[in-house]
DRENDO-1510 file (C-alpha; in Angstrom, 1 decimal, always signed):
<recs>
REC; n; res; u; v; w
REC; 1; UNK; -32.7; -20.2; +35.5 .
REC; 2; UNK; -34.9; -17.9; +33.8 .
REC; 3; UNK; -37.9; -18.8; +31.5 .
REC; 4; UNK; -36.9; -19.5; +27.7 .
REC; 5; UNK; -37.6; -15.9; +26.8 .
REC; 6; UNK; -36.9; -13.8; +29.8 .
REC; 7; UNK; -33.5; -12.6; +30.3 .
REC; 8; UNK; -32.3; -9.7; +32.8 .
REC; 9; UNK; -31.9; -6.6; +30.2 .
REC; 10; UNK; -30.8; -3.9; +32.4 .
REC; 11; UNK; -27.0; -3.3; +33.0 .
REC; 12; UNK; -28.0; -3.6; +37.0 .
REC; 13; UNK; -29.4; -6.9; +36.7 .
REC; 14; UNK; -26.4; -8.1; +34.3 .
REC; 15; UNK; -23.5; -7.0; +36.7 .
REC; 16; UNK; -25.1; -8.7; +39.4 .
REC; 17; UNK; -25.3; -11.7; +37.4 .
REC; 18; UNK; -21.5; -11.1; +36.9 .
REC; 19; UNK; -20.3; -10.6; +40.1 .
REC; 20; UNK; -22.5; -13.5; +41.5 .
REC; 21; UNK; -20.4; -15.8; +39.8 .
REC; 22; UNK; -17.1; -13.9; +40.5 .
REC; 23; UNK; -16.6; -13.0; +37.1 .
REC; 24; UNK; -15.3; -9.2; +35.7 .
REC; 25; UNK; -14.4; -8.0; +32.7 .
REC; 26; UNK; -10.8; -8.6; +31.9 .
REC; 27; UNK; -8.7; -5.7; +30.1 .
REC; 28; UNK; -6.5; -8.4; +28.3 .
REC; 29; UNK; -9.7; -9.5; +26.6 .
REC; 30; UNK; -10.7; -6.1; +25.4 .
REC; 31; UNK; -13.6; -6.8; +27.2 .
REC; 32; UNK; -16.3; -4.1; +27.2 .
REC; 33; UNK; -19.4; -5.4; +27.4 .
REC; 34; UNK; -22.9; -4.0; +26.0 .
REC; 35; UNK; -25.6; -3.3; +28.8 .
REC; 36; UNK; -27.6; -1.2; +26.9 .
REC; 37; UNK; -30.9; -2.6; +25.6 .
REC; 38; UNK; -32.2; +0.1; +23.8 .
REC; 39; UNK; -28.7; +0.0; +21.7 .
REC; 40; UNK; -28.9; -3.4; +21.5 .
REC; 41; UNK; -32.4; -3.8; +20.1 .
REC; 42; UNK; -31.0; -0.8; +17.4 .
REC; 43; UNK; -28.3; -3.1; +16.6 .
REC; 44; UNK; -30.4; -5.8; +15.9 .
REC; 45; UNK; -32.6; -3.7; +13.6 .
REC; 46; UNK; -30.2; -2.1; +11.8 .
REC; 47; UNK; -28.7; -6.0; +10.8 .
REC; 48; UNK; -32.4; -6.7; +9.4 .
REC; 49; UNK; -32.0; -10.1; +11.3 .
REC; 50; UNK; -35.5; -12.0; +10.7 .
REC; 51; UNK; -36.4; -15.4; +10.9 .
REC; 52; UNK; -33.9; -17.7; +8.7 .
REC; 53; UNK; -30.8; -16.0; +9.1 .
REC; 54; UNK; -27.9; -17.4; +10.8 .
REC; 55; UNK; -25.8; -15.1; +12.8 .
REC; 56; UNK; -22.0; -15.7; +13.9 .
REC; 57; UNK; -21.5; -13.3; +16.5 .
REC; 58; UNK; -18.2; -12.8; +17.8 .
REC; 59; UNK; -17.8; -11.6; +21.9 .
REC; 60; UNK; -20.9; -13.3; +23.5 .
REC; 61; UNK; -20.1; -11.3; +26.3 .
REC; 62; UNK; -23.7; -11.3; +29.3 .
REC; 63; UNK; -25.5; -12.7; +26.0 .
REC; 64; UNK; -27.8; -9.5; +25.7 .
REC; 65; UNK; -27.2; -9.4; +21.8 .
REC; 66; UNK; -27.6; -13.4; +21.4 .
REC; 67; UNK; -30.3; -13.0; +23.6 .
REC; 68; UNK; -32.1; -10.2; +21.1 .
REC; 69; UNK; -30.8; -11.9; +18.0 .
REC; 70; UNK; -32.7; -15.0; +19.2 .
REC; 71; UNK; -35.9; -13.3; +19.8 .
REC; 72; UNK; -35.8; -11.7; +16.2 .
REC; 73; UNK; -35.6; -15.7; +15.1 .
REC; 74; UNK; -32.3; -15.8; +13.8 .
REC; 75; UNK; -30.4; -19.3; +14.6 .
REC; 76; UNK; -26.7; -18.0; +16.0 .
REC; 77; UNK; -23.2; -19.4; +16.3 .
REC; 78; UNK; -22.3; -17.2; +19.2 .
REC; 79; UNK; -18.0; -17.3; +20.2 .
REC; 80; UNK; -16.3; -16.0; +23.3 .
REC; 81; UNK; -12.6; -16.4; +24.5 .
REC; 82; UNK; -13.4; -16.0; +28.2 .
REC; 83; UNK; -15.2; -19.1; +29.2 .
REC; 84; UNK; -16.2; -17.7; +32.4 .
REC; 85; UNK; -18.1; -14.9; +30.9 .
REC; 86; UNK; -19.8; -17.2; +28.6 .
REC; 87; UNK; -20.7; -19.4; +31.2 .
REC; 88; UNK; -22.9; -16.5; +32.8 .
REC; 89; UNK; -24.5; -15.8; +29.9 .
REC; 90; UNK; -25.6; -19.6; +29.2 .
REC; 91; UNK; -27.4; -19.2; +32.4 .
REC; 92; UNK; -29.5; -16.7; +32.4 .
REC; 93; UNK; -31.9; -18.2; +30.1 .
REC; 94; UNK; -33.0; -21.2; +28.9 .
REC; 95; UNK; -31.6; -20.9; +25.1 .
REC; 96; UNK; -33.2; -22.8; +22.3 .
REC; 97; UNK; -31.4; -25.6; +19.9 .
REC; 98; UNK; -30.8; -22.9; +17.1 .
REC; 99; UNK; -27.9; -21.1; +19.5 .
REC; 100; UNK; -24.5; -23.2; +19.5 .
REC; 101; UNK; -21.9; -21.5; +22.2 .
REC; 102; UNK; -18.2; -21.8; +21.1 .
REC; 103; UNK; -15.2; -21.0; +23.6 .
REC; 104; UNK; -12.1; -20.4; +22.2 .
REC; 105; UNK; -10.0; -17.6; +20.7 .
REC; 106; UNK; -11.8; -16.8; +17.0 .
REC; 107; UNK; -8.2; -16.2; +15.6 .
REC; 108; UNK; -5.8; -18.4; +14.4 .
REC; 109; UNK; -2.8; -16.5; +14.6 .
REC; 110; UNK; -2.7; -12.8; +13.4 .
REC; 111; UNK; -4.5; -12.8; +10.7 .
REC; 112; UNK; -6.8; -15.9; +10.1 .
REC; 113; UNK; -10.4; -17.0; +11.6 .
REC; 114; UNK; -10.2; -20.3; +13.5 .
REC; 115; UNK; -11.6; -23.3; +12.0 .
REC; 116; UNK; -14.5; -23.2; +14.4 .
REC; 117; UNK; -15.4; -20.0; +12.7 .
REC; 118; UNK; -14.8; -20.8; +9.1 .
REC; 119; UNK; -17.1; -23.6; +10.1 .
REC; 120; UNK; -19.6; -21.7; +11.4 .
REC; 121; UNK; -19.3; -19.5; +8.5 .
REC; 122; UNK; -19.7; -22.2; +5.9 .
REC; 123; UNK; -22.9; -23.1; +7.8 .
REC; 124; UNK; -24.5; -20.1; +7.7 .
REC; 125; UNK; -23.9; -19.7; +3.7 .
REC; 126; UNK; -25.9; -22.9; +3.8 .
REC; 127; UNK; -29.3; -21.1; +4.8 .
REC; 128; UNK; -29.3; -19.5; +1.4 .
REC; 129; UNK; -28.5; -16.4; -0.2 .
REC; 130; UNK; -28.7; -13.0; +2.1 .
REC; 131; UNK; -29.0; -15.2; +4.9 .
REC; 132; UNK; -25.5; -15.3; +6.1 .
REC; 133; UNK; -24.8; -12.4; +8.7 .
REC; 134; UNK; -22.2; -11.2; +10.8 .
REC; 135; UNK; -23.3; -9.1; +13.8 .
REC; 136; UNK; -21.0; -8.4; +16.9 .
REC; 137; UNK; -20.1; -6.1; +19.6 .
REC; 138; UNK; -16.7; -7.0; +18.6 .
REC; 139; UNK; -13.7; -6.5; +21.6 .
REC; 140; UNK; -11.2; -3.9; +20.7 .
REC; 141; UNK; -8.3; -5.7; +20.6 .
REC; 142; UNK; -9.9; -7.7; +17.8 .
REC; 143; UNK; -12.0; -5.8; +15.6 .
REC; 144; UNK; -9.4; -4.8; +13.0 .
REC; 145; UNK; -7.8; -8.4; +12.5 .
REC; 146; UNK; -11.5; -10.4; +12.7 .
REC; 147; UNK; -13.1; -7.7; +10.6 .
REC; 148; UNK; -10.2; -8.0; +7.7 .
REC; 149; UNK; -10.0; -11.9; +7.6 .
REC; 150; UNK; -13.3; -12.0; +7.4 .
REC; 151; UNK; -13.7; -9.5; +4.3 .
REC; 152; UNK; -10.1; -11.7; +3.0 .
REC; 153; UNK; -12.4; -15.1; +2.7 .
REC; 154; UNK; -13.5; -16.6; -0.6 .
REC; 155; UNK; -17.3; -16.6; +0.8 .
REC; 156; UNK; -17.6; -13.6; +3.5 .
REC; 157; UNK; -20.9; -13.2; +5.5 .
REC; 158; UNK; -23.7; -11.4; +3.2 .
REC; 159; UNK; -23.6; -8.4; +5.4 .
REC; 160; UNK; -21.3; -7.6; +8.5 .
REC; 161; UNK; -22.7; -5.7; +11.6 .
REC; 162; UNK; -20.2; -4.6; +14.2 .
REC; 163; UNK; -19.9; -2.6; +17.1 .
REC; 164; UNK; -16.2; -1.1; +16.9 .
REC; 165; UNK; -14.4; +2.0; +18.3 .
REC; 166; UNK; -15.2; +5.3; +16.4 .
REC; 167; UNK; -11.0; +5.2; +15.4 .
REC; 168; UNK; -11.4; +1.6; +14.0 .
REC; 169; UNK; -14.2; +2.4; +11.6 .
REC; 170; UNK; -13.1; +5.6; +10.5 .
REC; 171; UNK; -9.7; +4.0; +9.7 .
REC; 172; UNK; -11.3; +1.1; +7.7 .
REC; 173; UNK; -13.5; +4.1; +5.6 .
REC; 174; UNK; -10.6; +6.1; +5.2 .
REC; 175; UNK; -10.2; +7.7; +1.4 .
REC; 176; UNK; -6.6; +8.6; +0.1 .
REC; 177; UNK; -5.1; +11.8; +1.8 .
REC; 178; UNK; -7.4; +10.9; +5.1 .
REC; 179; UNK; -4.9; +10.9; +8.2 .
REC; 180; UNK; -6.2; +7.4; +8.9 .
REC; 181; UNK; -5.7; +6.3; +5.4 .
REC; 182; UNK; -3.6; +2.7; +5.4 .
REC; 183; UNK; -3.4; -0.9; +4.6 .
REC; 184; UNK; -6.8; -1.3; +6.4 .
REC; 185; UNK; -8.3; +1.6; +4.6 .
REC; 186; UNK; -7.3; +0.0; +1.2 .
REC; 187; UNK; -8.1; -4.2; +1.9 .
REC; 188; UNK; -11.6; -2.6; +3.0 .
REC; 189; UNK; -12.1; -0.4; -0.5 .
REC; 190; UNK; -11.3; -3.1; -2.2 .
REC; 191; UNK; -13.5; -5.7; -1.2 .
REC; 192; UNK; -16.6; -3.9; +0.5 .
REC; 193; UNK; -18.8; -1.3; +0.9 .
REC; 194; UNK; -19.4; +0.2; +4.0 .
REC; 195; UNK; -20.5; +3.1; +6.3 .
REC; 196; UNK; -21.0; +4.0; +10.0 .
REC; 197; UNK; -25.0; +3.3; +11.0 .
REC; 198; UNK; -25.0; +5.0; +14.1 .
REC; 199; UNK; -22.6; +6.3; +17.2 .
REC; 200; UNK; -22.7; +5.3; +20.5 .
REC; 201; UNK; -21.0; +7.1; +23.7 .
REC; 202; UNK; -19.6; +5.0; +26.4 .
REC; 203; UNK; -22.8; +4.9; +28.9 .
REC; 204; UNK; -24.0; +2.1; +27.1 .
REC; 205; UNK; -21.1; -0.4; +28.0 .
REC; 206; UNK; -19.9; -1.9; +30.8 .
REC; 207; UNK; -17.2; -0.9; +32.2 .
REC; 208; UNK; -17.5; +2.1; +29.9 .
REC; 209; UNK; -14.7; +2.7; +28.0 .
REC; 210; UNK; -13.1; +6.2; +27.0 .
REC; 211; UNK; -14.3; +6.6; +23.7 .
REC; 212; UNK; -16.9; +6.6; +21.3 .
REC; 213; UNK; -18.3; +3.3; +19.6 .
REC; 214; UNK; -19.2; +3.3; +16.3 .
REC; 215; UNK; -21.5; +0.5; +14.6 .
REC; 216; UNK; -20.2; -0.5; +11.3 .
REC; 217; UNK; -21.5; -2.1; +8.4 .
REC; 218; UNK; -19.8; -3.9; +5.4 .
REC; 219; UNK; -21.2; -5.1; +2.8 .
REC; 220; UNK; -18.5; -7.8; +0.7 .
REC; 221; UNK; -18.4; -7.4; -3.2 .
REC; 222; UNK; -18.4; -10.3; -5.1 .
REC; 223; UNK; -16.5; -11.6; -6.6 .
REC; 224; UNK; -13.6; -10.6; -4.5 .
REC; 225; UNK; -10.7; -8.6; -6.6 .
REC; 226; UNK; -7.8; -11.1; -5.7 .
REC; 227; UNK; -6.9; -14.2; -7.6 .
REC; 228; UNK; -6.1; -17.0; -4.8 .
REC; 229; UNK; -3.7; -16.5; -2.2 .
REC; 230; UNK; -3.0; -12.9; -3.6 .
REC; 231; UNK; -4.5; -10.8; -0.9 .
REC; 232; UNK; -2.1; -11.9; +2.1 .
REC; 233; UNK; +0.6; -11.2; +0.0 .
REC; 234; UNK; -0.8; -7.6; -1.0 .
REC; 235; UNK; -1.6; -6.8; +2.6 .
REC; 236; UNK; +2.1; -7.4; +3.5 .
REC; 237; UNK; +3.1; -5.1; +0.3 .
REC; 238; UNK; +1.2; -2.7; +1.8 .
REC; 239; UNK; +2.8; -3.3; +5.1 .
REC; 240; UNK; +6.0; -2.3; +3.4 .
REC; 241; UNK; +4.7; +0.7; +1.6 .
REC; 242; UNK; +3.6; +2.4; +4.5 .
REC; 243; UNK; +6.0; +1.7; +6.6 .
REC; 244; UNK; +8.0; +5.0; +5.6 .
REC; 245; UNK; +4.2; +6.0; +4.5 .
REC; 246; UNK; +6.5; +10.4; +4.8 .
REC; 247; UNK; +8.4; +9.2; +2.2 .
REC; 248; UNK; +7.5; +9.4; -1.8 .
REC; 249; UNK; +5.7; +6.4; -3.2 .
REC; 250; UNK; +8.7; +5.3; -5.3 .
REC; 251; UNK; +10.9; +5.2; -2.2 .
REC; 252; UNK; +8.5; +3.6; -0.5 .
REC; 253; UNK; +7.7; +1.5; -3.0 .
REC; 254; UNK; +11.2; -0.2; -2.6 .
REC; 255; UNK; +10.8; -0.5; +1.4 .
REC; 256; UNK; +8.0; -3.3; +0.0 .
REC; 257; UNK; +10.1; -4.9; -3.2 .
REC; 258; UNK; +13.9; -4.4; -2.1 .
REC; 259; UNK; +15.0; -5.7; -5.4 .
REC; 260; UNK; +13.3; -2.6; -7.3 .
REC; 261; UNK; +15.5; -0.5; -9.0 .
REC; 262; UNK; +15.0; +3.1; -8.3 .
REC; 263; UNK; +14.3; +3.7; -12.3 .
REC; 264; UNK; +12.1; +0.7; -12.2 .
REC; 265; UNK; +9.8; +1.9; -9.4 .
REC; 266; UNK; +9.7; +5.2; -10.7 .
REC; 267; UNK; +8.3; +3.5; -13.9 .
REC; 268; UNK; +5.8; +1.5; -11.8 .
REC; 269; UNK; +4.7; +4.5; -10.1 .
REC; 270; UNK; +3.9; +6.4; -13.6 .
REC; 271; UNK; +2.3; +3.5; -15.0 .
REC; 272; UNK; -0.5; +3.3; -11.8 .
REC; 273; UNK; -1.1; +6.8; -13.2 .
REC; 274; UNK; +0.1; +8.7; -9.8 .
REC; 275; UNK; +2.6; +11.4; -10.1 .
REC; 276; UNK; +6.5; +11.1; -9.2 .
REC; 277; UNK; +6.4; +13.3; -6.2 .
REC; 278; UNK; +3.0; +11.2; -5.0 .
REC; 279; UNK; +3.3; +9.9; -1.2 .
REC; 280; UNK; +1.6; +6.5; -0.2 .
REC; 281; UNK; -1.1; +8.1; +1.5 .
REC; 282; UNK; -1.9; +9.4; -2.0 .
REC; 283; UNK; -2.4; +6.3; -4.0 .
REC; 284; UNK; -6.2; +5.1; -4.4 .
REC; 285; UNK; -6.5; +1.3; -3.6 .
REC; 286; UNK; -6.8; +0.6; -7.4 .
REC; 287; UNK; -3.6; +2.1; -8.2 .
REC; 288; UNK; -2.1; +0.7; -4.9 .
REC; 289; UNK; -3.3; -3.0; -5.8 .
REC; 290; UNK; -1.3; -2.2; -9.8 .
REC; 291; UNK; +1.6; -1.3; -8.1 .
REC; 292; UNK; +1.6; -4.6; -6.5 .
REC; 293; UNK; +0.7; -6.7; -9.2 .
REC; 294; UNK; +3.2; -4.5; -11.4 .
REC; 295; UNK; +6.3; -5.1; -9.4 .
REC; 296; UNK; +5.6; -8.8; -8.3 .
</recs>
């Protein structure tokens, strides 16, 4: 084992480490891990993780990022699904008491964050205000769900850092008319700021994937827009709406709330302010969130 703060920061040294221990990334995982340092280190900057903040970082992955969010003196609840990878990373330093590994899937179900996580979560809020950060290289197959549940809590992280695929953030920044305009688009308006920080092309992964990485940032608005147990139920309304997302708002409209008359949707839809002929892609999340809330 290494010393407490060396660790092997080159993506040579890291697959060796890998394949010592017969591990490899696995596909069903979304498993793409970040080798880069220098991308790493930017990462870490870019969260303005100092002393006193406690990270949760989702996809431990060789533990290059816990490794760097560690030396920046952040104290970091760190989760991974594959308990093999994790393994390696545990070893290839000696970590300090301020790192707690978790193995497990972070989701429970579709659309919720384990208990473990909310856990994790509620401890971190404990440091005090500004102190509660988010900051992953989040695997694919996640990104979306984690990144939505965790903007759908009554407390979110202060800040959230993530390394996601260029098509996944641009979908979740999306404005009305945008081609990747949807339900993800419009939770996100509602309930955070956010913007791209910087790009990344696939040399700095492992294996490298076929497209370009984008790391995200969202910043939650309190206090959030939805009175308790309403945003679930708005995210399946919007589920419905864009389901026949070609067809005019007051058709699809009735796709999400069967029981709408046609006269009574066309109402709705003149009431939000949008015009008769207006498509779903058209309707700003404000107007989108008084449909709902309208027709319930």
């Amino acid at each position: 084992m290494t010393g407490a703060t060396e660790f092997p920061r080159t993506t040579k040294a890291l697959r060796e480490a890998l394949a010592a221990r017969g591990v490899l990334p696995q596909k069903r995982h979304g498993q793409c891990f970040l080798t880069d340092v220098q991308a790493v280190d930017a990462i870490v900057r870019d969260a303005a993780v100092g002393p006193g903040d406690v990270v949760v970082e989702v996809g431990t992955g060789t533990g290059l990022l816990t490794h760097a969010l560690v030396e920046a003196g952040a104290s970091v609840d760190t989760f991974d699904i594959d308990p093999g990878v994790q393994a390696v990373a545990r070893s290839l330093r000696t970590w300090p008491e301020r790192v707690r590994f978790h193995t497990g899937d972070v989701l429970d179900g579709k659309h919720a964050l384990s208990p473990d996580v909310l856990a994790a979560l509620a401890s971190a809020h404990g440091a005090g205000p500004g102190r509660a950060k988010f900051v992953s290289n989040l695997p694919y197959n996640a990104a979306t769900p984690v990144l939505l549940a965790l903007l759908a809590l009554p407390a979110p992280p202060d800040a959230v850092t993530a390394m996601v695929q260029l098509e996944v953030a641009e979908k979740l920044l999306a404005s009305p008319r945008a081609e990747g305009y949807g339900p993800p688009s419009v939770l996100r308006a509602l309930q955070a700021d956010g913007r791209i920080l910087r790009r990344f092309p696939p040399q700095v992964f492992w294996p490298q994937p076929k497209v370009t990485s984008a790391l995200l940032r969202l910043e939650p608005r309190r206090p959030t827009p939805f009175a308790p147990g309403e945003e679930p139920r708005f995210a399946t309304f919007l589920l419905g709406v864009f389901s026949v997302r070609r067809k005019v708002l007051t058709t699809a409209l009735r796709a999400a709330r069967p029981a709408l008359s046609a006269d009574d949707a066309a109402r709705a839809v003149a009431a939000a302010g949008l015009p008769p002929l207006a498509r779903p892609e058209e309707g700003s999340p404000a107007a989108l969130l008084e449909l709902f809330r309208a027709t319930a």
